[in-house]
Structure formats: C-alpha cells, structure tokens
C-alpha positions, -999 to +999 in steps of 0.1 A: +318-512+631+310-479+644+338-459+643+363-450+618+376-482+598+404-477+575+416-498+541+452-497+530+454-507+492+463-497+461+434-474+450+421-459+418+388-439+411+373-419+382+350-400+395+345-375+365+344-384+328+382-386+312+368-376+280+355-342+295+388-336+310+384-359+342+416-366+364+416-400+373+425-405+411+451-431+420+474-440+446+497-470+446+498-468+485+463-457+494+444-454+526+410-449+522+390-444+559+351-453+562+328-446+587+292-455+591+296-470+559+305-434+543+341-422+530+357-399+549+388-398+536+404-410+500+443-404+494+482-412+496+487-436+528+518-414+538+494-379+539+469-396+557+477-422+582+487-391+605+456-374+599+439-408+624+461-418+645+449-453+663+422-464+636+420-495+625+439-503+594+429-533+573+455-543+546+434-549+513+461-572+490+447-559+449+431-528+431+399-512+450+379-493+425+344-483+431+315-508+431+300-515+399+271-498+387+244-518+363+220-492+344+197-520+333+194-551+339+164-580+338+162-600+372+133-621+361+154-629+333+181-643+348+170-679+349+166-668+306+204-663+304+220-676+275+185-688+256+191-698+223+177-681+190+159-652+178+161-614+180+144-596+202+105-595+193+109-634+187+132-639+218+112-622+240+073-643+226+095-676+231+116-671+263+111-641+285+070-633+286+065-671+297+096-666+324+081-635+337+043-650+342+064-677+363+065-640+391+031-643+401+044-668+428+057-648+456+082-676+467+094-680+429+101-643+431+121-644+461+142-672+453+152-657+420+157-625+439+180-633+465+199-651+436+201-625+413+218-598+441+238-625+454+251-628+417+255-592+415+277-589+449+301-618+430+305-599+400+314-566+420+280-548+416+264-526+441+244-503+429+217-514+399+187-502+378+162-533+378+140-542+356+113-565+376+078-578+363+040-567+357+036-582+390+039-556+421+049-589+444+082-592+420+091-556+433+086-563+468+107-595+464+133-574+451+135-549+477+130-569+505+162-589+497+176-557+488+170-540+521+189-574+538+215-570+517+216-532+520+226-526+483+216-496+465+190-512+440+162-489+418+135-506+406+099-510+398+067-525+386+069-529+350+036-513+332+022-532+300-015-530+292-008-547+258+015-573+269+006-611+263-025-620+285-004-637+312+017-605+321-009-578+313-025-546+335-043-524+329-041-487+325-059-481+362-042-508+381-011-501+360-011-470+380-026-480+413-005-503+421+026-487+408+017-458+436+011-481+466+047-495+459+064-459+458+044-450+491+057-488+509+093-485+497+099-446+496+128-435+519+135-472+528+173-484+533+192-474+499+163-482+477+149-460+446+118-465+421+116-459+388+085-462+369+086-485+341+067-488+309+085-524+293+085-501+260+061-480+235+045-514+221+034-530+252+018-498+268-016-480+254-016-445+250-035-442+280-013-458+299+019-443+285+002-406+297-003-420+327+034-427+335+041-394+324+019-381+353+031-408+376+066-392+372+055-358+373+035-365+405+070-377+423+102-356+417+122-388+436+115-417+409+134-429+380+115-434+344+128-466+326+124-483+298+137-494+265+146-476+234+159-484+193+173-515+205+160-533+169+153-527+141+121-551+138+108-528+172+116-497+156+096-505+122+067-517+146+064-490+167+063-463+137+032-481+122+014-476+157+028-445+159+031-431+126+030-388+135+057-394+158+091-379+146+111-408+160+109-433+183+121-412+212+093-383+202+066-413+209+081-411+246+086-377+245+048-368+237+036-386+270+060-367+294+088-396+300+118-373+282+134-359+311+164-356+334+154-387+356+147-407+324+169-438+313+163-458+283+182-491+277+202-493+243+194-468+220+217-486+194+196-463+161+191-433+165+191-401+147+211-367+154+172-352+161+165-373+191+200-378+206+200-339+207+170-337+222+180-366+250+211-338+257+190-310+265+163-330+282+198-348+304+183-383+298+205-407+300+214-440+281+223-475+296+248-489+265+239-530+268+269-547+242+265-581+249+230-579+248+230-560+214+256-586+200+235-618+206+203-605+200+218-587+166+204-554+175+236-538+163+264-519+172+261-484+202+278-452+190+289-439+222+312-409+202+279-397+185+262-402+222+292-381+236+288-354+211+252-347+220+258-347+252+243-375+269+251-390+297+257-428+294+261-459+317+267-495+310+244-523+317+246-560+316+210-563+304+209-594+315+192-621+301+195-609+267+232-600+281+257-630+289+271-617+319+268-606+351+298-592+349+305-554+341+339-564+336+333-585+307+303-568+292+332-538+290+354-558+274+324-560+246+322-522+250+357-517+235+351-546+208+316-528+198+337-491+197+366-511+178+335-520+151+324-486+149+364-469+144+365-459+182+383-469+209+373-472+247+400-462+270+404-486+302+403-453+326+370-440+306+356-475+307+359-480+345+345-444+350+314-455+327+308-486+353+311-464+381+305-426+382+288-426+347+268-450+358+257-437+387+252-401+370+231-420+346+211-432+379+207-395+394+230-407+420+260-393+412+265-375+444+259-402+463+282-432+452+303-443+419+338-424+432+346-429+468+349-394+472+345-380+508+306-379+516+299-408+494+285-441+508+316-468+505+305-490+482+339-503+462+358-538+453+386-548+457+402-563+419+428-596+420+451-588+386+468-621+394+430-639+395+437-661+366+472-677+355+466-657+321+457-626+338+488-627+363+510-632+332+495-604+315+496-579+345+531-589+358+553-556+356+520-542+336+514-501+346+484-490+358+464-485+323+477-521+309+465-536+340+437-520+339+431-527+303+441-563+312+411-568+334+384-551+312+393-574+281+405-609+300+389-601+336+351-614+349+338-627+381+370-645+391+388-610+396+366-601+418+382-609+454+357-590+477+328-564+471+319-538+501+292-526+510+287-493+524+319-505+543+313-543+551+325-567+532+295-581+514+309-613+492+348-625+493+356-652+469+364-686+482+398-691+494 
C-alpha cells in the first residue's frame, strides 16, 4: 500500500516508563493511520477520522499494542529449547557448543533462520537483539531472512578465541571478519550489528580489547554479551581475572561499558557496578525463564531501577522456554513476587516495547507507535483461550491486561504487523 492506511481498534501504548511518571496512551475506539509503513497518526477514532477523510479504514477486532521487543535471544539455540539438566557452564559443554558447530553449514543456518523469525512473528515479536554463532555465514543467514521478512533484527558474529575447538576464532579473524560483516550489512533494510564477545571466559584479553576498538571504530553498532548470569561463571571469571573489581569492571577495562552496550541477565550484582552501568547508560536484557531453569537466580529490577539502568526483557531462548514475551512476563512478575516486588501489567508491556527498544538504542524509532515511528504493533485476542475469555469478560483495561501477561502466549496473538503489513495472522 502506498498511501495512507488506517486501523480502527482498541489501542494501548506505553511509550515512556510508568515508574518514571509515564502516561500510558489508550483509547477504547482508536484509529491509528500508517503510511509507508510509518505512524502518522495515534488517537481517539472520533478526533481523527475527520482529520483523513476517504482513507482506508480496516477494522482490527482485539487490543493492538506495540510489537514486541526481545533484548537477547539465541537463534542457534532454538533447536536446544527445553534441553534437560544442568546449569549453565554444564548446559552449555553438553547442549549448546555442539548445536552451534552444527552453523558452519550455510543451509543448516538458513533453515534454522527462517524458522526462528517465523517463530518470532507468531509470538508478536518484531524487533530482536540476536545472538548468532562464531560463524560469520550464521549472521548472513540471519539477515538475509531478515531483510525478506523486513523485521528490525540486531545481530552479529559472536567472538570467542577460547571457545571449544569446534566454535573457536581467533583474535585477528575474530576482528576481520566481524568488520567485513558491518561493511555488507550496514544501512541495509532495518538491520543493526552489534559486536559480540559470548562472555569474559570465552574471549582472550586480546581479543576482548579488540572489541573494545571494534566498537569505538563504529559509533552505529551495538556491544552484546552476557553478564552475572551464575554463580559458577562469576567464581570462574574472578580467578582469570582476579584485579578486576567485579565482573562488569573485567568489561569495563577493555572499552565495552558504554551507552550502546547490553548485557544479558545480570542476576548478581553489586551497588558498585550497577552504578557504574547508570552513568555509563548501559542497558540490561532481564531473561526470567532463562534464569529459572538454568537456576541462575532471581533479577532485582527495583535495585536495577534505582541505579538507573535502562532495562529490557528477553526470552533468551534456548536457555528460555518461550518465544513468547508474553509468557516470559508472566515469569517477570513471579521472579519480582520472589524478590517482594511487584510488576505492574502497564510497566510490563512498556518493558516489552519502549523499554526494550531504549535498551536497543532504538527508542526513537519503534516500541510506541508514536507519530514518526515505523508501525510495527500486534493486534492481542483477550478472548484467545476459553480461560482467558472467562477471565477478561467485563475485565478493565489493567485486569485484561494483567490477564494476558500471566495466562496469555502465542495463542493471543491474532496478527503481528510489520512496518504496516500484516506479517503472521493466526489460523482461522
């Protein structure tokens, strides 16, 4: 469609943090007009229907919200899901470095690929932080089916000069190759690097500085990696690096502390380094169902919040056991209920939206369907399941919402959009 295209629904955004004072944005009868796949307008039906006079209206029957955001998530992992046994050093020997050697095959990559977004698009996700392999061919996979699909996907080769023989680099080609892929997929459709040491333990020194200078060297890119996820990692990476205050000061003494830095999990840390995350404006990607089944432990998002950090939620799948960031939410607000806090539904849809895409450096661009943002959003069935429809009948707006982010997954998602086409619409 090239002109304006208009969607009459019930729509809700939270584009700004409620726990910072955010309004959240709803209307019951909505109108929401798109063109070349970018919001133009976002309001009350009534104010705006006369405002375009002869565009096309299409009648959306549920909630729209925006598209999901995933700040970290494992595509080479996802045929990995739901692998039984171990925590996360021991997980990661027995299941996921022999499924990641499996990327050297270009035609093994693209299958699992094309998969893995088509997964995303039923779950209601358009807009992702990816982890992908040592291999550079597992990157291009990735954005080539990206670029057909037209999603907003970051990404990038995955550095690790100490990894297991069958998914190692090395510091030089670590970096070569990691600068031929920015120069191919720069400025391409709605895709975004980030460079991507796995974590401390799988990178030398040398090769840690060297994605310091990697993200120096381009102000566009991402740096991503994990961070205190377990305990068994933390103790390991203080013998190899025992001068370091913290974990996050191993990172921080190779350059990858920084505003465009996001590091997965984060579940121990002390007051010194999430301070020092606030000031830098890294950001966190807070994995629950990950952390739960690998027994890493339990995220404090209030002691995240009072630092200052910016956080997103990701599925981290396959240590995760959904693709859905409805569901991994509803282990959001279980993990806060173990810690004394609670998650509320508007705050938790803001975190898989706007926080997320904050957390991405994209904030500007989608996560609220303001005007000027691309029109990425889905469109929510309350009714999806006979449980859900008895929940939500003659529910308001927050138990609704609520409803979905504890009882809802895939099967309430009725149709994602994509910059204003509909991308996946669930079976009839």
């Amino acid at each position: 469609m090239t002109g304006p295209h208009a969607f009459r629904a019930e729509l809700l955004s939270v584009p700004e943090d409620p726990a910072q004072g955010g309004t959240v944005r709803h209307h019951a009868d909505g109108l929401m007009v798109v063109e070349q796949g970018v919001v133009v307008a976002f309001g009350d039906h009534a104010d705006l229907a006369p405002r375009f006079p002869g565009v096309a209206v299409e009648r959306l029957p549920g909630l729209v919200v925006p598209g999901f955001v995933d700040t970290h998530i494992h595509y080479p992992q996802t045929d990995r899901i739901a692998a039984y046994g171990g925590q996360l050093l021991e997980w990661l020997e027995r299941h996921i470095f022999p499924a990641e050697a499996a990327f050297a095959d270009r035609g093994h990559a693209d299958a699992v690929a094309g998969f893995f977004l088509d997964e995303l698009l039923r779950n209601g996700t358009t807009s992702a932080l990816v982890f992908a392999t040592v291999h550079a061919i597992s990157v291009d996979a990735l954005f080539e089916a990206a670029l057909v699909r037209n999603m907003r996907i970051v990404s990038g080769k995955v550095l690790m000069d100490l990894g297991p023989e069958s998914l190692r680099d090395s510091v030089e080609s670590g970096r070569t190759e990691s600068e031929a892929l920015i120069a191919r997929w720069r400025g391409r459709g709605r895709l975004g690097y980030a460079v991507t040491p796995r974590f401390a333990l799988t990178s030398s020194d040398e090769q840690l500085a060297g994605a310091g200078d990697l993200v120096a060297a381009h102000p566009d890119v991402l740096m991503h990696t994990h961070l205190a996820e377990n305990m068994g990692e933390i103790a390991a990476v203080a013998d190899r690096f025992p001068t370091a205050l913290d974990y996050l000061d191993v990172y921080d003494r190779f350059g990858l502390v920084g505003p465009r830095s996001v590091f997965a999990h984060c579940v121990h840390m002390e007051d010194r380094a999430l301070a020092r995350m606030g000031l830098a404006g890294s950001s966190i990607a807070f994995c629950p169902t990950s952390n739960l089944f690998l027994g890493s432990g339990l995220f404090d998002l209030a002691r995240a919040d009072a630092h200052g950090v910016t956080v997103g939620i990701g599925t981290d799948v396959g240590a995760g056991t959904s693709f859905s960031l409805l569901a991994t939410l509803g282990e959001a607000y279980k993990v806060g209920q173990m810690r004394g806090t609670g998650l509320d539904p508007f705050r938790a849809l803001h975190l898989a939206t706007a926080g997320g895409a904050r957390a991405l450096g994209l904030g500007g661009r989608i996560g609220g369907l303001l005007p000027g943002q691309e029109a990425d959003f889905v469109l929510l069935d309350p009714a999806a399941t006979p449980l859900l429809a008895r929940r939500t009948a003659g529910a308001d707006l927050r138990e609704k919402l609520f409803a979905l982010q504890i009882l809802g997954d895939d099967r309430a998602i009725a149709r994602t959009y994509v910059a204003g086409h509909c991308a996946w619409r669930r079976p009839a």
